[in-house]
VOBA-1610 file (N, C-alpha, C; in pm, whole numbers, padded with zeros to 5 digits, always signed):
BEGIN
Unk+09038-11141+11069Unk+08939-11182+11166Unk+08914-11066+11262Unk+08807-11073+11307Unk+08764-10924+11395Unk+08770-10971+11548Unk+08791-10901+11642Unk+08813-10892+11730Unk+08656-10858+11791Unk+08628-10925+11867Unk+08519-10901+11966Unk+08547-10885+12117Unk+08486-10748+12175Unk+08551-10751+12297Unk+08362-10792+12359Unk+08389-10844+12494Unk+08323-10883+12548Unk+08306-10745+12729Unk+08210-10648+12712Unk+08202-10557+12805Unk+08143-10621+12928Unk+08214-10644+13064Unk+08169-10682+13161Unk+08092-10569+13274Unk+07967-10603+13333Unk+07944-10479+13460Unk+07955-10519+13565Unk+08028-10454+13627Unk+08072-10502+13737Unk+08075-10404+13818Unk+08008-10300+13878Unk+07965-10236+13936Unk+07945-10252+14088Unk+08051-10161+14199Unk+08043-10207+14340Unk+07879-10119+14374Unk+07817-10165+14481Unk+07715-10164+14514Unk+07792-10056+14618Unk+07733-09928+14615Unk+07766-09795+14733Unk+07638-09795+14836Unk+07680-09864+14931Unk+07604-09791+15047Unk+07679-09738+15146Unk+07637-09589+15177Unk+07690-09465+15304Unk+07666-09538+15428Unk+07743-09604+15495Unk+07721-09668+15637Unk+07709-09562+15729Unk+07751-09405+15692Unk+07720-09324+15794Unk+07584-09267+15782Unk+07469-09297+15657Unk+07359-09203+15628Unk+07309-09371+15732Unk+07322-09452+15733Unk+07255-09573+15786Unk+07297-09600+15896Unk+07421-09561+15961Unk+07458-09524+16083Unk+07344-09430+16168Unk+07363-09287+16120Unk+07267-09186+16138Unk+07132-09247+16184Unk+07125-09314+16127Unk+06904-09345+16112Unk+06871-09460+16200Unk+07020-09552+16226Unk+07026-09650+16353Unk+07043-09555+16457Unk+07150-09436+16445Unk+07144-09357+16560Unk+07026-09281+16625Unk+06966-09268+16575Unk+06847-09148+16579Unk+06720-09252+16648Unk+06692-09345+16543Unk+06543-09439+16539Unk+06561-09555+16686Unk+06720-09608+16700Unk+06731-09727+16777Unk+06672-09868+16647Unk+06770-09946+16716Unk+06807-10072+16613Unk+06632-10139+16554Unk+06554-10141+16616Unk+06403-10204+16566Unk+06363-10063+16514Unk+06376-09982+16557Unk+06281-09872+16411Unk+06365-09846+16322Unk+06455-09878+16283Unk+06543-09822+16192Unk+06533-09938+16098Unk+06556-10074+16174Unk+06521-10204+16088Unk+06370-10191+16002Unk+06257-10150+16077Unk+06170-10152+15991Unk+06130-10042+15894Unk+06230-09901+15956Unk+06232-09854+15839Unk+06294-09854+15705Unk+06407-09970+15703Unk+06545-10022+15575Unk+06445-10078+15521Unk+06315-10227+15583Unk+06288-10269+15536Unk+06167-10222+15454Unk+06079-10139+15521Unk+05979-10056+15457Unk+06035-10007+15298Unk+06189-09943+15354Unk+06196-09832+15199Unk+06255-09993+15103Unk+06317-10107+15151Unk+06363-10200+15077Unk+06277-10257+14985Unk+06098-10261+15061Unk+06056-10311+14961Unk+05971-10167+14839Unk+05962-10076+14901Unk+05925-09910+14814Unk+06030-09960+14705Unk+06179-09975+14725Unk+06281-09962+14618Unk+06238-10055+14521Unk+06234-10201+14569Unk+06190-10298+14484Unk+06065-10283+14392Unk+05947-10191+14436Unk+05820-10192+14395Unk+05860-10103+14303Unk+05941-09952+14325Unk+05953-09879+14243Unk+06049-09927+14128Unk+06154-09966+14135Unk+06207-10031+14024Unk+06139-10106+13937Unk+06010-10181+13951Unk+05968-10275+13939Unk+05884-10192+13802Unk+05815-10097+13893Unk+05702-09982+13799Unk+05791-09906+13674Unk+05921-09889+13706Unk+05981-09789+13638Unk+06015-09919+13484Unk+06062-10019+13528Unk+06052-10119+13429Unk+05934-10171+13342Unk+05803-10170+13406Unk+05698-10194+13324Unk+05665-10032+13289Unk+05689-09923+13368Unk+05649-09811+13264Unk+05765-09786+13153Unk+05901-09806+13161Unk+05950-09833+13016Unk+05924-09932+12899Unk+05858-10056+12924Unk+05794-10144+12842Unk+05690-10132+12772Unk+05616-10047+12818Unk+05504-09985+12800Unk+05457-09837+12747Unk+05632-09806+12745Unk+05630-09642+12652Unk+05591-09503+12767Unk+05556-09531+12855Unk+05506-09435+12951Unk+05586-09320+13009Unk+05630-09238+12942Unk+05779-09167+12982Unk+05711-09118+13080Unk+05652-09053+13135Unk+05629-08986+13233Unk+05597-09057+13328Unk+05551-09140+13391Unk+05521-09228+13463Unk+05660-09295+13519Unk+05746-09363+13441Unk+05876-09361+13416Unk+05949-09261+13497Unk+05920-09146+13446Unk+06024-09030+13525Unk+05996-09018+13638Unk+05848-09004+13652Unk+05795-09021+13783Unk+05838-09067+13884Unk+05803-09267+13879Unk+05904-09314+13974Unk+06033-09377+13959Unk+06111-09282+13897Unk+06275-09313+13889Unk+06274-09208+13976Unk+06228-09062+14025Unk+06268-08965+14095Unk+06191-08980+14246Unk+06098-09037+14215Unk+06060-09112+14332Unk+06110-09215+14442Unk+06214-09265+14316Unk+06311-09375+14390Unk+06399-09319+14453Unk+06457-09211+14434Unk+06583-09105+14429Unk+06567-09082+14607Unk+06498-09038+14655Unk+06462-09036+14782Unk+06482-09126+14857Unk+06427-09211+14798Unk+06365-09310+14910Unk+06564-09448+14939Unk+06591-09422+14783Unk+06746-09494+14822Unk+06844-09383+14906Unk+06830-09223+14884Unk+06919-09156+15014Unk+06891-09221+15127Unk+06761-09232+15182Unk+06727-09264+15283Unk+06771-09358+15363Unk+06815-09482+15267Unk+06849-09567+15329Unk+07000-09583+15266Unk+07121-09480+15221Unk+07213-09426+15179Unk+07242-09543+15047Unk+07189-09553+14950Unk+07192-09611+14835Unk+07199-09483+14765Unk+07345-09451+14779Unk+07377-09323+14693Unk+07418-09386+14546Unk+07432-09471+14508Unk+07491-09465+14382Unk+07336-09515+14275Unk+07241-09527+14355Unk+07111-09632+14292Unk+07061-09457+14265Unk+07043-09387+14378Unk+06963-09234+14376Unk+07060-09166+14260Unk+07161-09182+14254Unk+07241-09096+14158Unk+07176-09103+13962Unk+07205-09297+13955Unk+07160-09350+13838Unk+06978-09314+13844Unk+06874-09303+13942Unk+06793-09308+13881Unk+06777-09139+13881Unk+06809-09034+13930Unk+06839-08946+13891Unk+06860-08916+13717Unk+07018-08968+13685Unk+06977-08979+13529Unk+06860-09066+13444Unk+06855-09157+13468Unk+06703-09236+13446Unk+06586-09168+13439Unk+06565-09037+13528Unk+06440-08967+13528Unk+06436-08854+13448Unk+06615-08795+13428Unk+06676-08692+13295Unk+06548-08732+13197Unk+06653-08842+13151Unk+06656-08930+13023Unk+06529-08946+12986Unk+06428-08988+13074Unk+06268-09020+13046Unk+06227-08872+12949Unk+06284-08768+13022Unk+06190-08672+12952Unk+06255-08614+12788Unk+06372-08664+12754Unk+06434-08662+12645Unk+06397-08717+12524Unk+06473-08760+12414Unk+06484-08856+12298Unk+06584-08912+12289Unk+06656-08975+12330Unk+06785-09021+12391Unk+06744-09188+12433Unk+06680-09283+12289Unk+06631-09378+12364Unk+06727-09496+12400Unk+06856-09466+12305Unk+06992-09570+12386Unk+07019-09554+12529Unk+07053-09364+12547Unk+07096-09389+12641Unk+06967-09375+12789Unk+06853-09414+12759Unk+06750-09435+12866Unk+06751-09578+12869Unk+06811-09679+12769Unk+06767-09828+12766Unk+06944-09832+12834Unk+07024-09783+12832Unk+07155-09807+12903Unk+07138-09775+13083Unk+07110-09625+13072Unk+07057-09588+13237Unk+06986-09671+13283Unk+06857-09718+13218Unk+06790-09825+13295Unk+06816-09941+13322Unk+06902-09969+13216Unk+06949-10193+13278Unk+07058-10144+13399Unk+07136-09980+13358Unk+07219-09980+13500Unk+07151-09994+13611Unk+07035-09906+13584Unk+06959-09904+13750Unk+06884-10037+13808Unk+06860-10139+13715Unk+06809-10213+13766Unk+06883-10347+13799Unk+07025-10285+13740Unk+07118-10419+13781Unk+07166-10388+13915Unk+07215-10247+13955Unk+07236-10200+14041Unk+07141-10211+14142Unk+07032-10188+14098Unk+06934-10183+14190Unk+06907-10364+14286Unk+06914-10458+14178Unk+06924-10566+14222Unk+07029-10601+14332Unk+07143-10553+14284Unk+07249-10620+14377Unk+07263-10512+14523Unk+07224-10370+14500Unk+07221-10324+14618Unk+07123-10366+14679Unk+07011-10409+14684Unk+06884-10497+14758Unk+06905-10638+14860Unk+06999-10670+14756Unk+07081-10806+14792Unk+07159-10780+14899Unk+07231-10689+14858Unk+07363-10624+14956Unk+07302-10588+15106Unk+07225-10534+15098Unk+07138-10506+15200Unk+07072-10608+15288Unk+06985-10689+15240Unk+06955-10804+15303Unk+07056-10887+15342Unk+07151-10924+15285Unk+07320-10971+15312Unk+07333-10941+15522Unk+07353-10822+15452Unk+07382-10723+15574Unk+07309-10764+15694Unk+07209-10701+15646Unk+07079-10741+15772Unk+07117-10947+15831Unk+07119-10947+15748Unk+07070-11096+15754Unk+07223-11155+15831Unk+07310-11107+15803Unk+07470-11130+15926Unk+07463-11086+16018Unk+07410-10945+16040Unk+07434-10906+16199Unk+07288-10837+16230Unk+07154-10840+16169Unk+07074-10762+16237Unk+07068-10649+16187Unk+07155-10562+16259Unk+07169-10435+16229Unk+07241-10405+16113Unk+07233-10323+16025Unk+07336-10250+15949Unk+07420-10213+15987
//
């Protein structure tokens, strides 16, 4: 009889409380809030595009805004989301179509739960 292993992801959600520290320090607690939320929903929209431009075959478009995203999650210190779509935007310009269909369910699982994580946040104390 064969053995089936069952691969779980379980992936902690990295956000830099000091890059989000920083940007509360600098902006004060209401501009900084509307700027998390500004890039929160950019992240969501861009994830969103990078998924229908992989459905749709569009590598470049694809690479486009996966490196587009890359920014905009430092910003609001979603270092581990900027890291993965980093490779995600590699990968677009390659032939490597496992590991662009692997990078991408990472980034968008990741991407989900750091979004979450975030609003979490906000949504207990206000501030980050």
């Amino acid at each position: 009889m064969a053995d089936i292993t069952v691969l779980t992801h379980d992936e902690a959600v990295q956000l830099d409380a000091d890059q989000l520290g920083l940007l509360y320090g600098q902006l004060g607690e209401d501009k900084a809030d509307t700027i998390v939320c500004r890039a929160l929903e950019e992240l969501a929209n861009r994830l969103s595009t990078i998924e229908r431009a992989y459905y749709q075959g569009d590598r470049p478009a694809l690479g486009k805004a996966a490196r587009g995203l890359i920014g905009v999650a430092d910003q609001v210190g979603m270092l581990g989301m900027a890291a993965i779509a980093s490779n995600v935007g590699a990968l677009a310009q390659g032939q490597d179509d496992p590991a662009l269909a692997a990078a991408l369910a990472r980034l968008v699982r990741l991407g989900d739960r750091s979004l979450a994580a975030i609003w979490e946040v906000q949504d207990m104390g206000g501030a980050i």
